[in-house]
C-alpha positions as CSV (number, residue, x, y, z in Angstrom):
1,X,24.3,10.3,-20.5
2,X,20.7,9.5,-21.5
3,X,19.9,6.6,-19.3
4,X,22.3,7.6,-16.2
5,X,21.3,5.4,-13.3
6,X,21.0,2.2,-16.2
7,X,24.5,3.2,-17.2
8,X,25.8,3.3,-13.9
9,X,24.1,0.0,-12.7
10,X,25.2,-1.6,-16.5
11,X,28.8,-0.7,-15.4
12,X,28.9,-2.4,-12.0
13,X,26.7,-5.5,-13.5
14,X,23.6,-4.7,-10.7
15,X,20.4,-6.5,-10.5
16,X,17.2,-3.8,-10.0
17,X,14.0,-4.7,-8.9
18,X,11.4,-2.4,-10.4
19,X,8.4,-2.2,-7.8
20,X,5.9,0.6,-8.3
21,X,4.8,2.3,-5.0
22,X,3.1,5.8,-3.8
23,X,0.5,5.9,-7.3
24,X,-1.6,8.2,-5.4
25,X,1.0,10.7,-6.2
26,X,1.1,9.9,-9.5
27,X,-3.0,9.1,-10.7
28,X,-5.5,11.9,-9.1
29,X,-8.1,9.3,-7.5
30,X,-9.1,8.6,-4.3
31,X,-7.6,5.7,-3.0
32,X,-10.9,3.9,-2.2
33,X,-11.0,0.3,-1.3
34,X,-7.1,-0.5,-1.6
35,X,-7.4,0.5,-5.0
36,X,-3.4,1.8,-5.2
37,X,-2.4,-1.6,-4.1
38,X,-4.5,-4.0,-6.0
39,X,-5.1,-2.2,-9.0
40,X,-2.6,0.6,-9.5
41,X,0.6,-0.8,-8.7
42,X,0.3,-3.5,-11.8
43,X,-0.4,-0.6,-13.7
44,X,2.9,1.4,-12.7
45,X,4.4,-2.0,-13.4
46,X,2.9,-2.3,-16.6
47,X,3.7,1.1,-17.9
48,X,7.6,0.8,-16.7
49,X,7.5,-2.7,-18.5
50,X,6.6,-1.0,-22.0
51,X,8.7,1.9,-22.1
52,X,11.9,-0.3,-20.6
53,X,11.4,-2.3,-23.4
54,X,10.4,0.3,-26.1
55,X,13.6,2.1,-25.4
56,X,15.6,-1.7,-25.8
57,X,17.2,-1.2,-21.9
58,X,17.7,-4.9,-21.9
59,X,19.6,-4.9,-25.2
60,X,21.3,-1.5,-24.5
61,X,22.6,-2.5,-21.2
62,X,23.2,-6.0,-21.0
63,X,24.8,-6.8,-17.7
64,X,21.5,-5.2,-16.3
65,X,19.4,-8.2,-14.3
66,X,15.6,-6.0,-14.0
67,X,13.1,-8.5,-12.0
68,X,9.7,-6.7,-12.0
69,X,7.6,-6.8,-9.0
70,X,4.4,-9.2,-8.8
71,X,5.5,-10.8,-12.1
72,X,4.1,-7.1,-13.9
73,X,0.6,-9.6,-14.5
74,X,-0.9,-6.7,-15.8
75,X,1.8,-6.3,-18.4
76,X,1.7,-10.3,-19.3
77,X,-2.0,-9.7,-19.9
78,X,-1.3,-6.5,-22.0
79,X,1.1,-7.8,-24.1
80,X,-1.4,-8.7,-27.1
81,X,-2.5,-5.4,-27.0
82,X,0.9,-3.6,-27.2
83,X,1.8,-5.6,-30.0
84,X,-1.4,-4.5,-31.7
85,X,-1.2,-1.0,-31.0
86,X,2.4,-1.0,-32.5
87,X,1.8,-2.3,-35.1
88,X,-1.8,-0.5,-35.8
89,X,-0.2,3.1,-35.0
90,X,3.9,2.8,-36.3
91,X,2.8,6.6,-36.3
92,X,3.3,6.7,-32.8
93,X,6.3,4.3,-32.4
94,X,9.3,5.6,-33.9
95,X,12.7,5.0,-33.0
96,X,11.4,2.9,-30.5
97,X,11.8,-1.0,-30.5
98,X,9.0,-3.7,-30.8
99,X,7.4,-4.9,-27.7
100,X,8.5,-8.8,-29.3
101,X,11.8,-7.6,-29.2
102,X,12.7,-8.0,-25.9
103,X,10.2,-10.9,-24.8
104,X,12.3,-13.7,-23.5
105,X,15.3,-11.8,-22.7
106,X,17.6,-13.4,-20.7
107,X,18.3,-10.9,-18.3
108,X,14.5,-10.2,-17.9
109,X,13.0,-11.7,-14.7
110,X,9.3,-11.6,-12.8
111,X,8.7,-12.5,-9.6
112,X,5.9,-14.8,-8.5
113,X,3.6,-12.7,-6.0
114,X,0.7,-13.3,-8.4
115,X,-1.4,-15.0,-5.6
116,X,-3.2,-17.3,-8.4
117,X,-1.4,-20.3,-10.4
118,X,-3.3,-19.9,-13.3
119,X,-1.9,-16.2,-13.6
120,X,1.6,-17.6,-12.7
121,X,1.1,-20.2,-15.7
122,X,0.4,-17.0,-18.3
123,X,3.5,-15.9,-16.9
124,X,5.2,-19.3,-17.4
125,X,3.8,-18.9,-20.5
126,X,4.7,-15.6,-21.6
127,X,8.5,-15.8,-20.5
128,X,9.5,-19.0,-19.5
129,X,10.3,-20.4,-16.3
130,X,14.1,-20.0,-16.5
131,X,12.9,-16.0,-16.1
132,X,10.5,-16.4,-12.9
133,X,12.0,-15.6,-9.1
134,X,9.9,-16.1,-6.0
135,X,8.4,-13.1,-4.6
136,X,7.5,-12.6,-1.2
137,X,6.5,-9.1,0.2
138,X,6.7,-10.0,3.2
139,X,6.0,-8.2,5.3
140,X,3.3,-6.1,3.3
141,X,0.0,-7.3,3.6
142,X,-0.2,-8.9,0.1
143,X,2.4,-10.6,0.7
144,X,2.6,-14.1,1.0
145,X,3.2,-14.2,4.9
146,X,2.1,-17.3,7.7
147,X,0.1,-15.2,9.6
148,X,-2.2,-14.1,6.9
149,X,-5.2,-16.7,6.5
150,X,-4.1,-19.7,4.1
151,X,-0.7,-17.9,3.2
152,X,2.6,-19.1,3.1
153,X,5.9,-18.2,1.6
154,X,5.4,-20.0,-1.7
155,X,1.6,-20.6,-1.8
156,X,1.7,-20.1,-5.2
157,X,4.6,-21.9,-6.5
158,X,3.3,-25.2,-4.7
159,X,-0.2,-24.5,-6.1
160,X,0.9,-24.2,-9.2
161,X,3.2,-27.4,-8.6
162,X,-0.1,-28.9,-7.3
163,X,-2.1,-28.1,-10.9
164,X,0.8,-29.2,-13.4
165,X,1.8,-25.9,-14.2
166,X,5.4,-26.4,-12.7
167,X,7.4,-28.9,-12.3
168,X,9.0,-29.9,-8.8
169,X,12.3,-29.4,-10.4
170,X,11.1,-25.7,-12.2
171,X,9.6,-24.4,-8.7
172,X,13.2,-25.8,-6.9
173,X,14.7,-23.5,-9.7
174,X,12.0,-20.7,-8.8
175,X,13.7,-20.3,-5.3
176,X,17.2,-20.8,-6.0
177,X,18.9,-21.1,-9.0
178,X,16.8,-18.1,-10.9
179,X,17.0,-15.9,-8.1
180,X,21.0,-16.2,-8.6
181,X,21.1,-15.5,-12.2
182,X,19.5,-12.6,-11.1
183,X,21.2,-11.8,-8.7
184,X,24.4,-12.3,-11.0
């Protein structure tokens, strides 16, 4: 068994949410100004988007659903770049699959705690809004929660409602119908 615990989950059709957590174990830094949380974690999100879809997890095991926490932003951002540097180094790539391959899958999914519309429209974007679940957090403070200052469950799906960047009838999908294809 080389992937065990995607074999296992493959086998019983699971949906996994991939939310990174605990970096200071991980990056030697001191964890000034929240910097685990705001910066860190879309790193480890990132980094566990690129190698799941180097190694073709998607396509290897398809009755996988992954959804990866706060829409993996800093992975949308980076995809450019990991297209470049696969294509610039193949040196350092082999046996592995392009980062295109995968982009669009059917059974990838991003949730929407991006706290910024015009972020959530890359994201719209970069996937497509079939592959977009709400996110919540709640009740982690970055999280979008009622007793934080101009939060709400949703804030950002009904700002980016408000600025054309979805549809009423794409953010109705955002709540319910995506978050059951993911769910299976």
């Amino acid at each position: 068994m080389v992937f065990p615990i995607y074999e296992l989950a493959n086998k019983y059709k699971l949906a996994i949410e991939i939310h990174p957590y605990d970096g200071e174990k991980m990056v030697a830094l001191k964890d000034e100004y929240w910097r685990f949380h705001l910066v860190w974690m879309l790193a480890q999100s990132a980094d566990a988007l690129h190698i799941f879809t180097l190694k073709n997890i998607p396509h290897r095991f398809p009755n996988i659903r992954t959804c990866f926490a706060h829409g993996c932003m800093l992975g949308q951002a980076n995809f450019g770049r990991r297209v470049q540097g696969f294509e610039g180094r193949p040196d350092l790539f082999q046996a592995v699959e392009h980062p295109k391959t995968t982009l669009g899958h059917p059974n990838l999914f991003f949730d929407t705690l991006v706290h910024d519309a015009y972020t959530l429209q890359l994201l719209k974007h970069r996937v497509g809004a079939t592959q977009i679940i709400a996110g919540l957090d709640d009740p982690y403070p970055l999280g979008e929660m009622e007793n934080e200052h101009g939060s709400y469950p949703g804030k950002v799906i009904d700002d980016a409602v408000q600025l054309n960047i979805l549809s009423p009838e794409e953010a109705k999908a955002i709540w319910h119908n995506n978050v059951l294809k993911w769910l299976g």
